[in-house]
C-alpha positions in Angstrom: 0.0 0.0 0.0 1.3 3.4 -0.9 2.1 5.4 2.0 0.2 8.8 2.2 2.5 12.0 2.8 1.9 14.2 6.5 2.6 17.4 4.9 1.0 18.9 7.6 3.1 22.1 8.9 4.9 22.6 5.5 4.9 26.4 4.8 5.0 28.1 2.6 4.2 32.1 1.0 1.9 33.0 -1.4 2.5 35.6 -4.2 1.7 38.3 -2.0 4.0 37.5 0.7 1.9 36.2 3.0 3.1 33.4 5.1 0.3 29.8 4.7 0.6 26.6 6.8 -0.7 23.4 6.1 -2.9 22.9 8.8 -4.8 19.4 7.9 -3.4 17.2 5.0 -5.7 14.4 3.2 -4.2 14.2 -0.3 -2.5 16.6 -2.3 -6.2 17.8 -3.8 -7.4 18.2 -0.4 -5.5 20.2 2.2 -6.4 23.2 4.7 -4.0 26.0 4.7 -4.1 28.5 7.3 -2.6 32.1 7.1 -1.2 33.9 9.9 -4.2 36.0 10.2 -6.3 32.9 11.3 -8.0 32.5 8.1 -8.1 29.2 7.0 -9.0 27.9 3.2 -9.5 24.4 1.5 -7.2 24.4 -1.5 -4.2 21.9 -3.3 -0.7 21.3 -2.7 0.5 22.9 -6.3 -1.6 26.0 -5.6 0.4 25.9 -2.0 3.5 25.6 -3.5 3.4 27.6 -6.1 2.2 31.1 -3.9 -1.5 31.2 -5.8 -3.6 30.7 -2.8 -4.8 34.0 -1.6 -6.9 35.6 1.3 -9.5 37.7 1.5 -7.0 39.6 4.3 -4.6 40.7 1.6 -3.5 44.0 1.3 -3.7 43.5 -3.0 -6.0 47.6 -3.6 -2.8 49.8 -3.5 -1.1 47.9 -0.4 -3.8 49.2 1.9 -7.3 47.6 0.4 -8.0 44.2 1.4 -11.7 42.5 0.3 -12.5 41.0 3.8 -15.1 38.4 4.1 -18.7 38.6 4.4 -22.0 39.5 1.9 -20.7 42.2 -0.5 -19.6 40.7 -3.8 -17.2 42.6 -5.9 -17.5 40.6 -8.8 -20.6 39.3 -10.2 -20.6 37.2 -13.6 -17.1 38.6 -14.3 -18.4 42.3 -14.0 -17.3 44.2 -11.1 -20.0 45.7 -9.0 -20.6 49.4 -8.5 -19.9 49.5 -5.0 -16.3 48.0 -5.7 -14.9 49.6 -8.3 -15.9 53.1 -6.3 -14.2 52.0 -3.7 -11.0 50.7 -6.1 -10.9 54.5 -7.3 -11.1 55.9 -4.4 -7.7 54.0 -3.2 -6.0 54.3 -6.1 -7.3 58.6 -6.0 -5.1 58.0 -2.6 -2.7 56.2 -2.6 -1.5 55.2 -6.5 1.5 57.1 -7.2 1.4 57.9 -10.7 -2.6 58.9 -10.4 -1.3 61.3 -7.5 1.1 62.7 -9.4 -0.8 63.5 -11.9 -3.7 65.0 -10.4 -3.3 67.5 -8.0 -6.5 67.0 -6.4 -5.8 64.7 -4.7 -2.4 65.8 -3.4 -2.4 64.4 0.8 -5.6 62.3 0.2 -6.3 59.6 2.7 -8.8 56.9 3.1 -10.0 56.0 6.8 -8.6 52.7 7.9 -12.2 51.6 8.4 -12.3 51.6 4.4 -9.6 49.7 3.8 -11.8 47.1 4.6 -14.2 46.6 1.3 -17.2 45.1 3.0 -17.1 48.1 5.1 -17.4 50.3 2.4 -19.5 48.0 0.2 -22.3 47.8 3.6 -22.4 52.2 3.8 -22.6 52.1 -0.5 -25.5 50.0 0.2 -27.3 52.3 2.8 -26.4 55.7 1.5 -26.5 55.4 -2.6 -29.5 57.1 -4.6 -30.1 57.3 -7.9 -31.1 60.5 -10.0 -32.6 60.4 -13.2 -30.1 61.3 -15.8 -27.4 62.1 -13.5 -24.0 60.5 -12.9 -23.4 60.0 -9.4 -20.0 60.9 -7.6 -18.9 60.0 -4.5 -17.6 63.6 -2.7 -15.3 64.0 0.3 -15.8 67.7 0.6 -18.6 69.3 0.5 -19.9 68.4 3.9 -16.6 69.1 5.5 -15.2 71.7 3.3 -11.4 71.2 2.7 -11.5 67.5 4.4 -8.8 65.1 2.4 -9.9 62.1 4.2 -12.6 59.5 2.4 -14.6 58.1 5.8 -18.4 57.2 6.4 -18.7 60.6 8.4 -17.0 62.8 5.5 -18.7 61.5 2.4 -21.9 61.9 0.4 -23.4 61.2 -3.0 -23.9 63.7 -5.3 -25.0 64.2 -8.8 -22.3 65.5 -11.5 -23.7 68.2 -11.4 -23.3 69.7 -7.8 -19.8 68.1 -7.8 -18.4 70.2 -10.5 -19.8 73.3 -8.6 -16.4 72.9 -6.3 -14.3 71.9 -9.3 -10.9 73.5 -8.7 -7.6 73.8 -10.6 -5.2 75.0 -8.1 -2.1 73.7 -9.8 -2.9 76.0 -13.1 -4.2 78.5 -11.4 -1.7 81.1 -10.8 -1.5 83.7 -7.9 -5.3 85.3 -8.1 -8.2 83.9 -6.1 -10.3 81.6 -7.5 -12.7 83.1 -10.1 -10.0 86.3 -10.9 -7.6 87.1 -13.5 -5.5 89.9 -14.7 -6.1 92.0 -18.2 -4.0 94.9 -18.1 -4.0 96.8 -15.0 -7.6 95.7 -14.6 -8.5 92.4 -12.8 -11.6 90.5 -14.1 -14.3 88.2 -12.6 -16.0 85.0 -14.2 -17.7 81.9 -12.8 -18.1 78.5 -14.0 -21.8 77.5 -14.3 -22.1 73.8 -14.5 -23.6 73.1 -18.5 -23.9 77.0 -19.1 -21.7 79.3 -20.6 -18.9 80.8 -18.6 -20.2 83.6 -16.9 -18.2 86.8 -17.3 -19.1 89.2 -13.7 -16.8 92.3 -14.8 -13.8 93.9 -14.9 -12.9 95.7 -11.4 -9.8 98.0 -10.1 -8.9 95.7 -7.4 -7.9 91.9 -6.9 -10.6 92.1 -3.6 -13.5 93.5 -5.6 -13.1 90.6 -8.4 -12.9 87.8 -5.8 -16.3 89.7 -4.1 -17.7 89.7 -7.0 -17.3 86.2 -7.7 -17.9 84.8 -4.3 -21.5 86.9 -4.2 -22.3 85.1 -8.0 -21.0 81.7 -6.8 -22.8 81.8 -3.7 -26.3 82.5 -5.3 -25.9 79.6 -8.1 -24.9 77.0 -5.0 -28.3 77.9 -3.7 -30.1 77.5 -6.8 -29.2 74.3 -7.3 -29.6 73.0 -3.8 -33.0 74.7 -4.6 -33.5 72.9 -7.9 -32.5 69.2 -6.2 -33.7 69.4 -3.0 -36.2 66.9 -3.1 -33.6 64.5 -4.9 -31.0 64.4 -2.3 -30.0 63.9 1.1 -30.9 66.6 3.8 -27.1 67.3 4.7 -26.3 67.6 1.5 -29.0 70.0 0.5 -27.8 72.2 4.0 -24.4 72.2 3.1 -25.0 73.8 -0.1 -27.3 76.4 1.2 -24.6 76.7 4.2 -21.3 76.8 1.7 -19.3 80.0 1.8 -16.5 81.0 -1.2 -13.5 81.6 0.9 -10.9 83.7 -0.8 -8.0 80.8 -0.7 -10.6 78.6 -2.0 
């Protein structure tokens, strides 16, 4: 009779790094393997040696974003759900070199450790998305806390496209003037963005301060109209932060 192999104890690491022990051994189809984390997975020897068993504890969304275990899927028939490729963006917004680089926006962005966790995430996604007709929905970090850099349950909101690109900035091509001001001349002039309008042109004024004012007052007025306009389509903090939202002259 051929003798069967104890392999139990044998460790080894799996492509990821992560250290796996065998922790019951019946044949090499049919072995538990145990990572250091406690979690414990039915798998094969070849898959053991060769480093492709995996846990749902790896660190594999920008070395910070494991998927946990528990009732959010992230892929279903080979698409990936809503909920986590948000949440795959949102990490790689953070904590992706290259996408940092590139985009200033998102210069000193975090993501609360909480998150890291995608069932987390996936379980707020599930309570706090809304749907609006013919809008694209965004996930915003700071609108409720204005200049917050941290993605967390507390800090973020849905909103439509639409409200999102009212705080659309471009700080890194913006030069020395406030937000909404440039120079002509000796003559400093005033426009606003107006999210699918026309740039709005507010005037041409003597002083750096009285283009900013001008802005700010414009600005201010359009935040409320839209609040206005949605306010039956979204959530009641959102709809008091706009109404609350002040232009701040190192916006």
């Amino acid at each position: 009779m051929r003798k069967i192999l104890n392999r139990v104890g044998e460790i080894s690491y799996n492509n990821f790094g992560s250290k796996m022990t065998i922790i019951e051994y019946k044949t090499n189809n049919n072995l538990l393997v145990k990572f250091e984390n406690g979690y414990v997975v039915k798998n094969n020897y070849w898959n053991f040696t060769k480093g492709n068993i995996v846990s749902p504890y790896e660190k594999r969304n920008c070395g910070v974003g494991y998927l946990s275990e528990g009732i959010h899927e992230n892929i279903i028939n080979n698409i990936k759900t809503q909920e986590y490729s948000l949440w795959a963006n949102m990490l790689k917004r953070c904590y992706h070199y290259n996408v940092g680089k590139r985009n200033y926006v998102y210069k000193d962005c975090s993501v609360c450790e909480e998150w890291y966790n995608f069932q987390n995430f996936a379980e707020w996604y599930k309570k706090n998305f809304y749907q609006i007709e013919n809008e694209k929905m965004e996930l915003d970090k700071d609108i409720l806390v204005k200049g917050n850099k941290i993605y967390s349950p507390v800090t973020c909101i849905f909103v439509p496209r639409i409200i999102n690109t009212l705080f659309t900035k471009s700080n890194k091509t913006r030069g020395k003037y406030p937000i909404g001001v440039s120079s002509v001349g000796n003559k400093y002039v005033s426009n606003c963005n107006i999210p699918r309008q026309p740039q709005k042109y507010l005037g041409k004024f003597s002083s750096i301060e009285e283009a900013f004012q001008a802005y700010k007052q414009f600005k201010e007025v359009v935040i409320k109209e839209i609040a206005e306009k949605y306010r039956n389509q979204i959530p009641e903090k959102l709809y008091n932060a706009l109404l609350e939202y002040q232009v701040e002259i190192k916006d």
